[in-house]
MDTraj code that builds the backbone (N, CA, C; nanometers):
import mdtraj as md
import numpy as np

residues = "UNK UNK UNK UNK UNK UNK UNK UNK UNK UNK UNK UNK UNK UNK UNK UNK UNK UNK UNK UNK UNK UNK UNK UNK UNK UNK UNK UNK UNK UNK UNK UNK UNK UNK UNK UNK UNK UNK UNK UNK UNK UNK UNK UNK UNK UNK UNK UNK UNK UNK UNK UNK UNK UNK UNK UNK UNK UNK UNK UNK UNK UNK UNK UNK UNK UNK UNK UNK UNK UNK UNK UNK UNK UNK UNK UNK UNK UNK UNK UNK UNK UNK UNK UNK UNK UNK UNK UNK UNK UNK UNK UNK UNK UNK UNK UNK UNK UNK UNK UNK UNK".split()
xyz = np.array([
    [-0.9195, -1.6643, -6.7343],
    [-0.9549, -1.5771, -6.6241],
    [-1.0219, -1.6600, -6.5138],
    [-0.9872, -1.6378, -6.4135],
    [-1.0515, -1.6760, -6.3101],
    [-1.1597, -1.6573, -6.2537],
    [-1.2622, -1.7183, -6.1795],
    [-1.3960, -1.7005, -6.1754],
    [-1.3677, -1.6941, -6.0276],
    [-1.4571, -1.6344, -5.9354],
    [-1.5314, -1.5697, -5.8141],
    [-1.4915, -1.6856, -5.7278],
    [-1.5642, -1.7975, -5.8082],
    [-1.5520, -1.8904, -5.6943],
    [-1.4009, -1.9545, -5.6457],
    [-1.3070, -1.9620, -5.7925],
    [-1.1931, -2.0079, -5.7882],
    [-1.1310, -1.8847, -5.6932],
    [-1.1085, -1.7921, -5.7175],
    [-1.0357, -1.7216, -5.6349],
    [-1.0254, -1.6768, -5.4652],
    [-1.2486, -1.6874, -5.4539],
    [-1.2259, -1.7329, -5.3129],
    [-1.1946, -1.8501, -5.2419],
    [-1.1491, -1.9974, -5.3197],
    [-1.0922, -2.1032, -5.2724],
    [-0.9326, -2.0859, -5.2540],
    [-0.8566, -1.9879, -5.3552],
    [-0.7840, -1.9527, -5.3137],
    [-0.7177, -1.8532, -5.2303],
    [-0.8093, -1.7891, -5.1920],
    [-0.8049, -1.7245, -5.0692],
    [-0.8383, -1.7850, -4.9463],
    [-0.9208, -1.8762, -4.9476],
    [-0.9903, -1.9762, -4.8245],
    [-0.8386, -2.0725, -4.7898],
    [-0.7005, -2.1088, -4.8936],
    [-0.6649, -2.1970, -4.8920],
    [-0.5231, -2.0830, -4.8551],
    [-0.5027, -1.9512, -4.8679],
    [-0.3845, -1.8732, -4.8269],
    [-0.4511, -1.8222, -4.7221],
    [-0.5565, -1.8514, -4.6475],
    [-0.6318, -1.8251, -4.5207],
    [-0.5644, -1.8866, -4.4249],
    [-0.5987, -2.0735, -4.5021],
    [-0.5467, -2.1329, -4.3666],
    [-0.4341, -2.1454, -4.3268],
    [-0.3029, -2.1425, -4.4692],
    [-0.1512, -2.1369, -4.4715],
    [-0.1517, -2.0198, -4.3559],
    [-0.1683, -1.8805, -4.3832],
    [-0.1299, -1.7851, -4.3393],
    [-0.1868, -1.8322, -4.1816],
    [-0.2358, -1.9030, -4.1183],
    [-0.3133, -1.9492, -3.9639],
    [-0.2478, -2.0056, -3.9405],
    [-0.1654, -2.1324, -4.0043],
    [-0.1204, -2.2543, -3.9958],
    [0.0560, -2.1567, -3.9922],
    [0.1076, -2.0619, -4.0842],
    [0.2280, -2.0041, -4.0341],
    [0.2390, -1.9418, -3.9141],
    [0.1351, -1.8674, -3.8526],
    [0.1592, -1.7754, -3.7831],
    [0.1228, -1.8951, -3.6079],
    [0.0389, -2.0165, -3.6118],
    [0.0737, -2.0451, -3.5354],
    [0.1985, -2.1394, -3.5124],
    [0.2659, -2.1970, -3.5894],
    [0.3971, -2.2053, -3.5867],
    [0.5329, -2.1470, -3.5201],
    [0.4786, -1.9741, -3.6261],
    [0.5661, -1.9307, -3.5523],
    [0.5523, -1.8311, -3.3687],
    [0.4252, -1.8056, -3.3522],
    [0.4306, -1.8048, -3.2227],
    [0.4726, -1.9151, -3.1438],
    [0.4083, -2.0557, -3.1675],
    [0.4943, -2.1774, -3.0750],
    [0.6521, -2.1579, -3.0683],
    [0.7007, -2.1384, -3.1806],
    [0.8494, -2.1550, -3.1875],
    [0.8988, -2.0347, -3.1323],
    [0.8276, -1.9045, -3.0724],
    [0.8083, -1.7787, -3.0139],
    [0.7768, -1.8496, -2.8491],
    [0.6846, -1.9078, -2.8279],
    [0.6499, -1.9137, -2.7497],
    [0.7948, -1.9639, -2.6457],
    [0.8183, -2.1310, -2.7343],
    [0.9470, -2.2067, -2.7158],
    [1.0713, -2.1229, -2.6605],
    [1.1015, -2.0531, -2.7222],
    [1.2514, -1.9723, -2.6814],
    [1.2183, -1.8724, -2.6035],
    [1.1080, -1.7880, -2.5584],
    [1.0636, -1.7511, -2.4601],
    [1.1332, -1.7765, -2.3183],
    [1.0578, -1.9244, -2.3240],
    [1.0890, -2.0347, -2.2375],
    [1.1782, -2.0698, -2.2173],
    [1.2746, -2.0939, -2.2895],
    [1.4078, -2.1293, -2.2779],
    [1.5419, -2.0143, -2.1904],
    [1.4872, -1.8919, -2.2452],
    [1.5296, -1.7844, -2.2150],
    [1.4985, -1.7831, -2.0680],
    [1.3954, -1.7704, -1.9845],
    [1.3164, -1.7322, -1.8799],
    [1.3811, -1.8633, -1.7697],
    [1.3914, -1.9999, -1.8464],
    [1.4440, -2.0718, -1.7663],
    [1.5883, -2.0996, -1.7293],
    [1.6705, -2.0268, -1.8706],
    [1.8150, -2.0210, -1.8396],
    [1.8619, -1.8527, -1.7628],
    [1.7735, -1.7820, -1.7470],
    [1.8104, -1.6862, -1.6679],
    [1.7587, -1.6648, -1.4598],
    [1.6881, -1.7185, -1.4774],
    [1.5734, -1.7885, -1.3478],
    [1.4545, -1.6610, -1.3843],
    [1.4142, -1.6145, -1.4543],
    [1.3127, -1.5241, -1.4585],
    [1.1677, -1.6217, -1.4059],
    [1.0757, -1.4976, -1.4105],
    [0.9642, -1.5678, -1.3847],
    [0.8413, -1.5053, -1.4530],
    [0.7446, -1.4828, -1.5001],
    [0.6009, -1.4099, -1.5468],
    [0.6053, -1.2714, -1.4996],
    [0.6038, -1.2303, -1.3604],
    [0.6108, -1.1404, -1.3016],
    [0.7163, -1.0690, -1.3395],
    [0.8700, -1.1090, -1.3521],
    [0.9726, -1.0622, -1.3857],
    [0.9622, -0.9982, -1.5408],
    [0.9096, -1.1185, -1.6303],
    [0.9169, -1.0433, -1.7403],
    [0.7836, -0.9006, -1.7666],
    [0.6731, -0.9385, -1.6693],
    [0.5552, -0.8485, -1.6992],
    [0.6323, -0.6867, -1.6733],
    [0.7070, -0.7112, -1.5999],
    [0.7547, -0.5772, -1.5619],
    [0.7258, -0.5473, -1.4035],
    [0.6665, -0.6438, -1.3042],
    [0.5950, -0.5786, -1.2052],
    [0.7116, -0.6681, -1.0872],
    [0.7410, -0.5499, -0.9825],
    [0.8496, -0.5488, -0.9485],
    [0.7868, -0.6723, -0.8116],
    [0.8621, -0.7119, -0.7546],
    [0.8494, -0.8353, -0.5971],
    [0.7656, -0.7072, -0.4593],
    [0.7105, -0.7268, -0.4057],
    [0.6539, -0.6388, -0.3058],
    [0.8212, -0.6637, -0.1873],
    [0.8431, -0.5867, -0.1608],
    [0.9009, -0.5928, -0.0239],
    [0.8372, -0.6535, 0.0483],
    [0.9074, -0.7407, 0.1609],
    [0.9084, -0.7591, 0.2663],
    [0.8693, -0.7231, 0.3959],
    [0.7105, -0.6883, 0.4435],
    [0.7285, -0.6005, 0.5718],
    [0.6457, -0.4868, 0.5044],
    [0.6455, -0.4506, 0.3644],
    [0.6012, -0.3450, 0.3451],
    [0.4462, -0.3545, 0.3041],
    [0.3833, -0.2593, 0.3563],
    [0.2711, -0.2602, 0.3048],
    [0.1360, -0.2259, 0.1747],
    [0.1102, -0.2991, 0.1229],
    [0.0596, -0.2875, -0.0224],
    [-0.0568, -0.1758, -0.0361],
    [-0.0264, -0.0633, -0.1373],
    [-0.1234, 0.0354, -0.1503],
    [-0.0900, 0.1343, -0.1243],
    [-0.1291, 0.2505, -0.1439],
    [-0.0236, 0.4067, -0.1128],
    [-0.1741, 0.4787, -0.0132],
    [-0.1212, 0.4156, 0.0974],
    [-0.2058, 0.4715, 0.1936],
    [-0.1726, 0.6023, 0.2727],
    [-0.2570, 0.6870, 0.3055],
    [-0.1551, 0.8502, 0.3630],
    [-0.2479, 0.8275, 0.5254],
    [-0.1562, 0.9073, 0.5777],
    [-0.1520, 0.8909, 0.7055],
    [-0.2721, 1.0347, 0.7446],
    [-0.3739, 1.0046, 0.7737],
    [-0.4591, 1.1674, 0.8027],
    [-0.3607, 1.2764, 0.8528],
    [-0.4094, 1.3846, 0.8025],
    [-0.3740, 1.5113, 0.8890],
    [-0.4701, 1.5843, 0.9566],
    [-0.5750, 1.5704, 0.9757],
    [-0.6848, 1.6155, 0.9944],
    [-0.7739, 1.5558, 1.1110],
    [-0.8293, 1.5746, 1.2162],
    [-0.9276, 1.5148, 1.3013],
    [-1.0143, 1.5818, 1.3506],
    [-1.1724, 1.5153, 1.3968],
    [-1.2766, 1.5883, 1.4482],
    [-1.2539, 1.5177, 1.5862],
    [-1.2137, 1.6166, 1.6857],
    [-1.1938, 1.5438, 1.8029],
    [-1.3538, 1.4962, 1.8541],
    [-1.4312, 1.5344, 1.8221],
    [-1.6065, 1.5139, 1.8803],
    [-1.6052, 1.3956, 1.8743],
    [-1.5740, 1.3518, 1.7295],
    [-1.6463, 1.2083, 1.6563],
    [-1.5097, 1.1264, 1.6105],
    [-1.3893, 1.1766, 1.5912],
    [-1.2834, 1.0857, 1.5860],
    [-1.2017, 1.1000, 1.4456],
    [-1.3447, 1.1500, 1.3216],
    [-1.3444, 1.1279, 1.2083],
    [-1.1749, 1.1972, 1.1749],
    [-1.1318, 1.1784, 1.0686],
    [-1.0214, 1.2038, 0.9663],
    [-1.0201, 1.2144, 0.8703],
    [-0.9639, 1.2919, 0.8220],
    [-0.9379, 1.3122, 0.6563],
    [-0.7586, 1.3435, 0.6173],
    [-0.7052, 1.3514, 0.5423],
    [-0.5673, 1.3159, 0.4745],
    [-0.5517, 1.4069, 0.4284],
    [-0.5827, 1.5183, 0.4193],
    [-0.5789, 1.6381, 0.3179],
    [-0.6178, 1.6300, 0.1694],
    [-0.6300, 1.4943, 0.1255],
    [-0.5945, 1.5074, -0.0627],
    [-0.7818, 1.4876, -0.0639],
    [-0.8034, 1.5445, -0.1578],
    [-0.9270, 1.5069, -0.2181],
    [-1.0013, 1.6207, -0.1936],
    [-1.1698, 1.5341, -0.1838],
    [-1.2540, 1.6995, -0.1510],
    [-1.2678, 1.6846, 0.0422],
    [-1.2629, 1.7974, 0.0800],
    [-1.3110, 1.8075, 0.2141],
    [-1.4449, 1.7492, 0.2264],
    [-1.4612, 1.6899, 0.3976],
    [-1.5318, 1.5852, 0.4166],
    [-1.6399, 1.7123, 0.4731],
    [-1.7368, 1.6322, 0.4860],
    [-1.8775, 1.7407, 0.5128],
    [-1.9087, 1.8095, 0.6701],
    [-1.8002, 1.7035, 0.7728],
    [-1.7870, 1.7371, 0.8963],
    [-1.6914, 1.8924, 0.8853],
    [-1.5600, 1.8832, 0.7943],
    [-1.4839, 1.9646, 0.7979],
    [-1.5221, 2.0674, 0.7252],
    [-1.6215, 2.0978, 0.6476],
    [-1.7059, 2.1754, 0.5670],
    [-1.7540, 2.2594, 0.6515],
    [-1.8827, 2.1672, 0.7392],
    [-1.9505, 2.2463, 0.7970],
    [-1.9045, 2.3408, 0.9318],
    [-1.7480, 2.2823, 0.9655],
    [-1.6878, 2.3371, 1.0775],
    [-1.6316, 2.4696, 1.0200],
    [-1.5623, 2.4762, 0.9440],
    [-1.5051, 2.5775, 0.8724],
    [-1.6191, 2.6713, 0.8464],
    [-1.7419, 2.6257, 0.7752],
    [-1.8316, 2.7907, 0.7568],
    [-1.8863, 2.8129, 0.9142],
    [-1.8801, 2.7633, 0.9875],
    [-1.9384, 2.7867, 1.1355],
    [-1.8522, 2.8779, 1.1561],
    [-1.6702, 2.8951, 1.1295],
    [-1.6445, 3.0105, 1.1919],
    [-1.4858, 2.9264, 1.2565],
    [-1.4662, 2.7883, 1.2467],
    [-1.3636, 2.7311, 1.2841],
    [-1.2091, 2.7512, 1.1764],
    [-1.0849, 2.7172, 1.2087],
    [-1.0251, 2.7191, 1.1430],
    [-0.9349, 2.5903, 1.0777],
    [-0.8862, 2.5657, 1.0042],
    [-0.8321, 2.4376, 0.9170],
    [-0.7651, 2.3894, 1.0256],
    [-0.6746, 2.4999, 1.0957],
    [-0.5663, 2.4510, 1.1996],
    [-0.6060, 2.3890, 1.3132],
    [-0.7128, 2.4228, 1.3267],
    [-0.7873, 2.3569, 1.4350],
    [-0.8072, 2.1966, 1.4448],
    [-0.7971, 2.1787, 1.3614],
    [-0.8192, 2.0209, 1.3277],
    [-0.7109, 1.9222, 1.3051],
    [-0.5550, 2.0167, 1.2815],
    [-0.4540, 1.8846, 1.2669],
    [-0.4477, 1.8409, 1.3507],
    [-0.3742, 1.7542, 1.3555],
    [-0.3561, 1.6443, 1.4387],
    [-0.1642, 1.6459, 1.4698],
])
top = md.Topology()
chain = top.add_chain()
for i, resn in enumerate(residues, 1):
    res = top.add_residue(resn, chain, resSeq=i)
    for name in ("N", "CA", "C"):
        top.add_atom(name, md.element.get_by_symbol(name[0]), res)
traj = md.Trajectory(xyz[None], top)
């Protein structure tokens, strides 16, 4: 029978095999990766999934206001919560329409 200590040496010793396989086989993972990426012209980006920005186009999903305080200039876009200028105009007695633009 095996004793405590023998068995955690053999576990200490299918520790390092099992470290010593697995980085193996990621390198040899890693390798054909590479091979792949360079015989197709891919690139990091290509494989991450994340597409080339256009040309000209501009980055970020920016919305164009619909909304203005002609007094002060301010704007708002419609999405979100109403801004505190357009708050306080509306309980004064103003109307939403009043303010597109």
């Amino acid at each position: 029978m095996d004793t405590i200590q023998d068995l955690l040496a053999k576990r200490a010793e299918l520790d390092k095999k099992i470290a010593d396989a697995r980085r193996e086989e990621r390198s040899t993972a890693i390798a054909k990766v590479r091979a792949l990426m360079a015989e197709h012209g891919l690139t990091a980006a290509d494989v991450a999934g994340k597409a080339p920005q256009a040309a000209g186009k501009p980055t970020g999903n920016k919305v164009a206001p619909k909304y203005r305080n002609k007094a002060t200039g301010e704007t708002w876009t419609g999405r979100g919560l109403q801004p505190k200028w357009l708050r306080a105009a509306l309980e004064s007695g103003k109307k939403l329409a009043d303010f597109i633009i």
